[in-house]
C-alpha positions in Angstrom: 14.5 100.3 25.9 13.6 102.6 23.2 15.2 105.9 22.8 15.0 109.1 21.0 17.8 111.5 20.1 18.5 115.8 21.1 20.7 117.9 19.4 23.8 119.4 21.1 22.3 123.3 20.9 19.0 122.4 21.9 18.6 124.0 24.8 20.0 127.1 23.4 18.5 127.2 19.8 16.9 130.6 19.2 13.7 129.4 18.0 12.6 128.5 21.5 12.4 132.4 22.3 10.7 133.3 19.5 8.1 131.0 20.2 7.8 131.8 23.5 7.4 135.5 22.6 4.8 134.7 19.9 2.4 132.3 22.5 3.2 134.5 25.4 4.9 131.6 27.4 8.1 130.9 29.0 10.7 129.3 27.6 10.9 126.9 29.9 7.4 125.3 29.0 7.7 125.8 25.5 11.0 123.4 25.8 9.3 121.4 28.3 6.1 121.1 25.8 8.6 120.3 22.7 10.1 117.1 25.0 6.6 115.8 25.2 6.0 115.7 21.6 9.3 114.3 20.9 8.5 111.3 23.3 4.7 111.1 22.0 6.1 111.0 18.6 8.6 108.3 18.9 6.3 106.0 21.3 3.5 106.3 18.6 2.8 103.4 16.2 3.6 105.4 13.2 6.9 107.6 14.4 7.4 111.2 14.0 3.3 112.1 15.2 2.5 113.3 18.1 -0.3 112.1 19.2 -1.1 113.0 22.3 -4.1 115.8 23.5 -3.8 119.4 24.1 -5.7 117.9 28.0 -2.8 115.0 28.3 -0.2 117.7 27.8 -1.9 120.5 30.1 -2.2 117.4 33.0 1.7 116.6 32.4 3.0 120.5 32.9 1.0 121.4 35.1 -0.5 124.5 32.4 -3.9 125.7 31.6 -5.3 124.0 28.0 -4.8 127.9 26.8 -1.2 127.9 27.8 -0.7 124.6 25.4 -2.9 125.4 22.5 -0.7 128.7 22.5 2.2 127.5 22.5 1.1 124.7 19.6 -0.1 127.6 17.3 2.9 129.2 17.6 5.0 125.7 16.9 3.1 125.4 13.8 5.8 125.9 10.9 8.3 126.2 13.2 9.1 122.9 14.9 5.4 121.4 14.2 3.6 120.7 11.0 -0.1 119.8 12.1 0.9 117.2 14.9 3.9 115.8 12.8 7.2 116.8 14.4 9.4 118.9 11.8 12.6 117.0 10.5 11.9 113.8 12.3 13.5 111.7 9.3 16.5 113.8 9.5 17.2 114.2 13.4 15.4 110.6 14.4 16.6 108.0 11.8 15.7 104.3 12.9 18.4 102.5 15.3 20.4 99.7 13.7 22.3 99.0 16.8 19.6 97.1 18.7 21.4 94.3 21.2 18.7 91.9 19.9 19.1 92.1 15.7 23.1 92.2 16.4 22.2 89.0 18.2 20.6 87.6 15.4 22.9 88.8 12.8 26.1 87.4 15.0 24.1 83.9 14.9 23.6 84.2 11.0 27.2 85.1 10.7 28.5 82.2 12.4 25.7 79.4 11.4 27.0 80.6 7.8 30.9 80.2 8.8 30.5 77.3 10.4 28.4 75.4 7.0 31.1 77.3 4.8 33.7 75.1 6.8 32.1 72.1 6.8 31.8 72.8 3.0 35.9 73.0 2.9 36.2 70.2 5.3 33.7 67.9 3.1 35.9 69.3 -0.2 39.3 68.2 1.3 38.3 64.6 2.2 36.6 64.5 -1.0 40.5 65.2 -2.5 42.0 63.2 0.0 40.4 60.6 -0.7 40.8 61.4 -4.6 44.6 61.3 -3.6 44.7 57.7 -1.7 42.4 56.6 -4.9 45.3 56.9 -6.7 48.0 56.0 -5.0 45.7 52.5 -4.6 45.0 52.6 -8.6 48.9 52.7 -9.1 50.2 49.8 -6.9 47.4 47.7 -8.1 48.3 45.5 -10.7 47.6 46.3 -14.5 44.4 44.2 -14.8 42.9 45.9 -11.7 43.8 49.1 -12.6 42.0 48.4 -16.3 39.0 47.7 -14.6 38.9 50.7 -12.3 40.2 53.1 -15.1 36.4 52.1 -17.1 34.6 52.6 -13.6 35.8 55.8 -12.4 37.4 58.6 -14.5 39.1 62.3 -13.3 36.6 64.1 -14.1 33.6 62.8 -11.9 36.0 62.8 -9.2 37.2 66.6 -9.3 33.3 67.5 -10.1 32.2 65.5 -6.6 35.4 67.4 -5.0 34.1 70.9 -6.2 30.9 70.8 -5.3 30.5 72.9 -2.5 27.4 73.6 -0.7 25.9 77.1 -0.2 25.7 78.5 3.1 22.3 78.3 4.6 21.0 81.6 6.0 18.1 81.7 7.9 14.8 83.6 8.8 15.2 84.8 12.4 12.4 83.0 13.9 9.5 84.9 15.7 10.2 86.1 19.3 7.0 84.5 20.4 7.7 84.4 24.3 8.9 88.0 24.2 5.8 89.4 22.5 3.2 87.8 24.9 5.6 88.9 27.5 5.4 92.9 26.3 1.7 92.1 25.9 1.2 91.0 30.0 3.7 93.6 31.1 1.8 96.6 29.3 -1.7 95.2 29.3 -2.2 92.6 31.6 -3.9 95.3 34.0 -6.6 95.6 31.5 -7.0 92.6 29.4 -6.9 88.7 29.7 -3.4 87.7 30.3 -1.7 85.4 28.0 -0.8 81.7 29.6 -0.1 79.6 26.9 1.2 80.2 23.5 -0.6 77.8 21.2 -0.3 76.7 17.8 -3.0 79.1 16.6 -1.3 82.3 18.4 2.3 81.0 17.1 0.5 80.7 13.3 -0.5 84.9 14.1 2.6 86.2 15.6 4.5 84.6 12.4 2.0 86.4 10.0 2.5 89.6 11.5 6.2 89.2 12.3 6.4 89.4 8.6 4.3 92.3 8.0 4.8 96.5 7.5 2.7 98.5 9.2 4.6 101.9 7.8 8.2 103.4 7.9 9.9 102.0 10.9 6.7 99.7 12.3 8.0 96.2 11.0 6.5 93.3 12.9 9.7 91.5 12.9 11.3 94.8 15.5 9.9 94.1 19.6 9.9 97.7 19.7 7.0 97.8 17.3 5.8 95.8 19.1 5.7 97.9 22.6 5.0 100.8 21.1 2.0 99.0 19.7 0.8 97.8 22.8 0.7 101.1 24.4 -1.5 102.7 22.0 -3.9 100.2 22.9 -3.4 101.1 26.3 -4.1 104.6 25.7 -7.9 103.7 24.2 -10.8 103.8 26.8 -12.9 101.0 24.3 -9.5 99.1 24.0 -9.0 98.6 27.9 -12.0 98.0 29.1 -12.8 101.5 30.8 -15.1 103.2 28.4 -18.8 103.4 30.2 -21.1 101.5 29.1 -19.2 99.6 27.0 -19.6 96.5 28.1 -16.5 94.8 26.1 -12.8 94.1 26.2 -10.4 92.3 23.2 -7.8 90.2 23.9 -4.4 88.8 22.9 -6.0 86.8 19.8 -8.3 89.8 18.4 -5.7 92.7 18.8 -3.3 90.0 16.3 -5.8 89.9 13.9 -4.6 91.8 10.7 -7.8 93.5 10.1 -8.1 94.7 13.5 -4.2 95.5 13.8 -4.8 98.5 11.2 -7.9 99.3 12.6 -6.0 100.4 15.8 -3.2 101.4 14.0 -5.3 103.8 12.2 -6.8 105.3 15.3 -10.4 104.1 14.8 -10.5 103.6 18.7 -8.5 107.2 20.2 -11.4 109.3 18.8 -12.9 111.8 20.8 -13.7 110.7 24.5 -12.5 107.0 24.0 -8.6 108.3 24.4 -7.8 107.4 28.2 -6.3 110.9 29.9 -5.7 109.6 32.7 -2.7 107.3 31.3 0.5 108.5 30.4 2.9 105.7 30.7 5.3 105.6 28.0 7.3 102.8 26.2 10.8 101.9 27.7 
């Protein structure tokens, strides 16, 4: 579940009344009006943008299109800049607590204990058996010991003993199951659902589990990924529902690179393809 973060005096910051008396609105819907952006904001694919219309919003608080757009202007250099919400950096940094990457981390830690013991483990027997080498060199007679005094020397013994090997860290592998499993839950209504994760879909998801889409919209973070999939959900020619548009994508064309941005970007929320009648958000 994603999440988004309030300050303690909030509800009580002074700023709310002045914008209220400046768009002629309550208080209570300016607030109200300020939650929604927040959310819009933190579910969008690039964070800190509100991106939602001035018709979603009217539809969601039950106000007038007039109301909101009043209440926006007078946001504007106060709590808004544009559609951008106003110290998101500062009062919505990225979590670094998620369940899953401590998961993965805990893994790492312990797959890099466990080679750095069997690294000690290997050097000890490596000196024991340096040890019993010589106690075996010293009880055997003096020809014998000749022989195996040419063969073998100190030296190459202690190097074999102190060579240890690194630790081996590595790449968290691509949450392919979970992915295709966002994918269903958010767009199965609309699009083909995935059955079968192939070869060719694993090769994608590991292309663009690597990738950076902007600050805080890494491939390699599931809640990318969901909040990804709902922008597509919030696109008329994206889902299926635009008339006369007589096409759909699917699981394949919305992991293609070029066609990741191209969403990303917004080339399909313009004008009367954004969906209004959808406001489901990530969680």
């Amino acid at each position: 579940m994603d999440w988004l973060r309030l300050w303690h005096d909030m509800p009580n910051d002074p700023k709310w009344r002045t914008i209220a008396r400046q768009s002629k609105q309550s208080v209570a819907l300016v607030q109200a009006l300020y939650l929604h952006l927040l959310v819009a904001a933190s579910t969008n694919v690039t964070r800190g943008n509100a991106e939602v219309t001035t018709e979603d919003l009217a539809s969601a608080l039950d106000a007038t299109d007039e109301e909101i757009d009043s209440v926006l202007k007078a946001m504007q250099g106060r709590v808004l800049e544009g559609r951008s919400v106003t110290g998101w950096e500062k009062r919505q940094p990225k979590r670094h607590d998620d369940s899953g990457e401590r998961v993965r981390k805990y893994r790492e830690k312990s797959k890099a204990k466990e080679e750095s013991n069997k690294a000690n483990c290997n050097a000890e027997e490596a000196n024991e058996s340096q040890c019993n080498a010589a106690v075996t060199q010293r009880n055997a007679p003096e020809e014998i010991r000749g022989e195996e005094s040419k063969e073998t020397t100190p030296s190459s013994v202690d190097d074999a003993a102190s060579q240890k090997p690194a630790p081996v860290h590595k790449t968290p592998e691509p949450e392919y199951q979970a992915i295709t499993d966002i994918y269903n839950e958010m767009l199965g209504e609309f699009l083909p659902e995935v059955v079968k994760i192939n070869k060719k879909r694993k090769s994608m998801i590991s292309a663009r589990w690597k990738e950076v889409f902007g600050k805080d919209s890494r491939g390699n973070d599931l809640g990318f990924w969901r909040r990804y999939f709902l922008h597509v959900s919030r696109s008329k020619s994206l889902t299926g529902t635009k008339d006369g548009f007589n096409w759909r994508p699917g699981f394949d064309w919305l992991l293609n690179e070029s066609n990741m941005i191209r969403v990303i970007e917004g080339e399909f929320h313009q004008g009367d393809d954004r969906r209004v009648d959808y406001l489901r958000e990530a969680s």
